[in-house]
N, C-alpha and C positions, 0 to 999 in steps of 0.2 A: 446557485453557485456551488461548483463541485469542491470541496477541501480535500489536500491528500491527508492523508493523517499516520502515515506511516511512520516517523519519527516518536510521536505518541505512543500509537502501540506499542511499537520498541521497548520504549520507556517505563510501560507498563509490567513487562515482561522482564524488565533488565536487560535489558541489549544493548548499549550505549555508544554500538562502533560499527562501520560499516565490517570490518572484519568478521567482529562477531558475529553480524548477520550473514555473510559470504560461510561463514563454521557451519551456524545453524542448517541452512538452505541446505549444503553440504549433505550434514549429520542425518534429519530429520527427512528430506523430501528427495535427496541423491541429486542436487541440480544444481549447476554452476553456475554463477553470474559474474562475469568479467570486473576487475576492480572500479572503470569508469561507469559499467551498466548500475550497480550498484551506488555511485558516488550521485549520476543521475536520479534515483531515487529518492535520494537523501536531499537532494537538493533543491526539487521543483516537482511540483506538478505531471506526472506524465502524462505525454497528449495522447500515445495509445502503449499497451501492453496485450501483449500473449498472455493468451488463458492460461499457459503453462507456467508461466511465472507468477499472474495471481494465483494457480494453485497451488503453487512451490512457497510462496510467502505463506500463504493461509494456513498450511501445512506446518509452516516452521514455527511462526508463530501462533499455533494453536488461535486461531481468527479466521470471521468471514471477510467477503468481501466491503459488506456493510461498515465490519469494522474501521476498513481502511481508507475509508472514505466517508465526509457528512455531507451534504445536502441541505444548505438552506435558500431557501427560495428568494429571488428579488423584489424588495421592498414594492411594495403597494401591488402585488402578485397575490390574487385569491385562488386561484386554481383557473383549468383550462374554462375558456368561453364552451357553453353548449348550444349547437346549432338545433 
């Protein structure tokens, strides 16, 4: 299971507002993201994004993509079958 975690990093950072993050994006990576594309973030999960905008967060927030995302595997999952 994919987690977004971009609320966290935020948090780590001190970023506490979608605004702020819209300044950052701005300031840091020169990229704009619309008030709702960003509320979208803050909000849920995204089902897909542009490389351009993970490398404009990465960017702003000093973060990989690793960062902003965990990864835990589903319960009684060892890893793939080998044929």
């Amino acid at each position: 299971m994919l987690e977004w975690m971009l609320r966290q990093v935020m948090a780590q950072r001190g970023v506490w507002s979608g605004a702020a993050l819209a300044r950052l994006l701005q300031e840091k990576s020169d990229y704009r993201l619309s008030a709702p594309s960003i509320s979208a973030l803050l909000t849920g999960s995204p089902k897909q994004m542009k490389a351009e905008t993970m490398d404009a967060l990465c960017t702003a927030l000093d973060c990989t993509p690793g960062d902003l995302w965990a990864y835990t595997p589903p319960a009684g999952r060892r890893g793939l079958k080998q044929a």
